[in-house]
Steps between C-alpha positions, in 0.01 A plus 500: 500500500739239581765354282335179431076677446231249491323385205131454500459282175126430462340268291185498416292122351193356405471166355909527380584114573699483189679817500576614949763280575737647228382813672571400873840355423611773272416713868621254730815406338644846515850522631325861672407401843293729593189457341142532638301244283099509457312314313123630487261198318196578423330174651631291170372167488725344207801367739639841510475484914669188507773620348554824725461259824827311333656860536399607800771508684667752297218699475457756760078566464252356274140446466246364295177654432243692294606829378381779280747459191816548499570828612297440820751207554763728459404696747461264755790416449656873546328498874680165628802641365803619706782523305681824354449446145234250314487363190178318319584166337252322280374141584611472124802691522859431654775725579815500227745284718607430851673818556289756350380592838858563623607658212165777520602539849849612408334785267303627776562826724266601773405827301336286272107423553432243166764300274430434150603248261465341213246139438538221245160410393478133357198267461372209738773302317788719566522640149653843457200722406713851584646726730323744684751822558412676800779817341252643257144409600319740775346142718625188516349134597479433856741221448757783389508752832619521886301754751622623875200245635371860715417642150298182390362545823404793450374531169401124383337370185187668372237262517267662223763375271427098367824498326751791516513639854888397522522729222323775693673429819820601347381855280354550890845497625652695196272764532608513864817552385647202662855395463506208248835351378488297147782227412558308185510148609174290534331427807239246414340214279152654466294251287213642287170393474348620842223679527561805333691342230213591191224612721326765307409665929946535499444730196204703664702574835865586285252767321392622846869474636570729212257707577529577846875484502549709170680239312568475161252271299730242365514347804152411464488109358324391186156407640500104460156510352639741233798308414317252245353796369796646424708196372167460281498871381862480435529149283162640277728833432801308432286295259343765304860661458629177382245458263533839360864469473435145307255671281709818407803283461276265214374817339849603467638213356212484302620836335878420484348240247334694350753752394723213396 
């Protein structure tokens, strides 16, 4: 690998026209040179296109047509890649600032196949929501990780998986003991309310991730069509212990009188 290795960023769209072009300039206006950028639409007709044709020039491949989700996207764009390491960026996401790329680059040794780090996950109007830290969780979103572009090659996104085969991808290359390396400082915007984001099929495949990977079940989230259930089951409890509180409290006062 050469001093300067090329980054494959990949970005995959459909119907984004008023979230990609934060995306394609937060890629194209890195100070890193040597970046490989793809854009892989899934035939969006929404002005999306239009917007990639005003980018073209600094975009090295892109397409636009009908896909199979997500993941299928992502692995098309795996097979027109060429570079040494690549990196998936949401059509709603945007890397952390101009030189994150260079800075990533710095932190990298050839020994190491996949580079971890940390994502800020805000809403579709920027606000802070929290951050997701790569240090103590097993997976990470695809918006947090690097891979050598021959492993992605190699092992690509599960397509039985609707919603969490980024997830998969990487406990695939952990349990192939691959070398990872984690830092502390972000990588990414990654904005929330995607696809997965409360979709009760994300909490079916975490149980089978955990399953099949051994992992411990609190990584499993709160089914979304539980959630109401519990807030429900939680404010009637609360109520009943208020009430008894409120109702001991009166009998007790009722006594202190009494023994006046």
């Amino acid at each position: 690998m050469n001093n300067m290795p090329k980054i494959s960023i990949v970005t995959v769209s459909y119907n984004a026209v008023d979230t990609i072009e934060q995306t394609i300039s937060s890629v194209v206006n890195q100070t890193y040179e040597n970046i490989e950028y793809i854009i892989i639409d899934g035939g969006s007709t929404d002005g999306t296109v239009d917007i990639i044709h005003k980018y073209e020039d600094r975009i090295a491949y892109w397409v636009s047509e009908p896909d199979n989700g997500i993941y299928d996207a992502m692995n098309k764009g795996i097979d027109v890649a060429s570079g040494d390491y690549i990196y998936f960026l949401g059509a709603d996401d945007r890397l952390i600032d101009s030189k994150i790329i260079s800075t990533v680059i710095d932190d990298i040794t050839p020994e190491i196949d996949m580079f971890s780090a940390p994502v800020i996950m805000v809403d579709y109007e920027n606000n802070l929501q929290c951050i997701f830290n790569n240090i103590d969780n097993p997976t990470m979103p695809h918006q947090g990780f690097l891979v050598k572009c021959d492993i992605a090659k190699k092992y690509k996104f599960d397509l039985t998986y609707r919603c969490a085969a980024d997830s998969e991808f990487i406990l695939k290359c952990i349990r192939n003991n691959l070398h990872m390396k984690k830092v502390n400082y972000p990588l990414a915007y990654y904005a929330v309310g995607g696809f997965s984001t409360n979709n009760p099929v994300a909490y079916q495949e975490w149980s089978r991730l955990c399953r099949e990977y051994c992992l411990d079940d609190k990584y499993i989230p709160i089914n979304p069509h539980r959630k109401s259930e519990i807030i429900k089951s939680t404010v009637k409890k609360l109520t009943k212990y208020i009430g008894m509180y409120s109702w001991m409290m009166c009998k007790f006062s009722v006594w202190t009188e009494y023994k006046k």
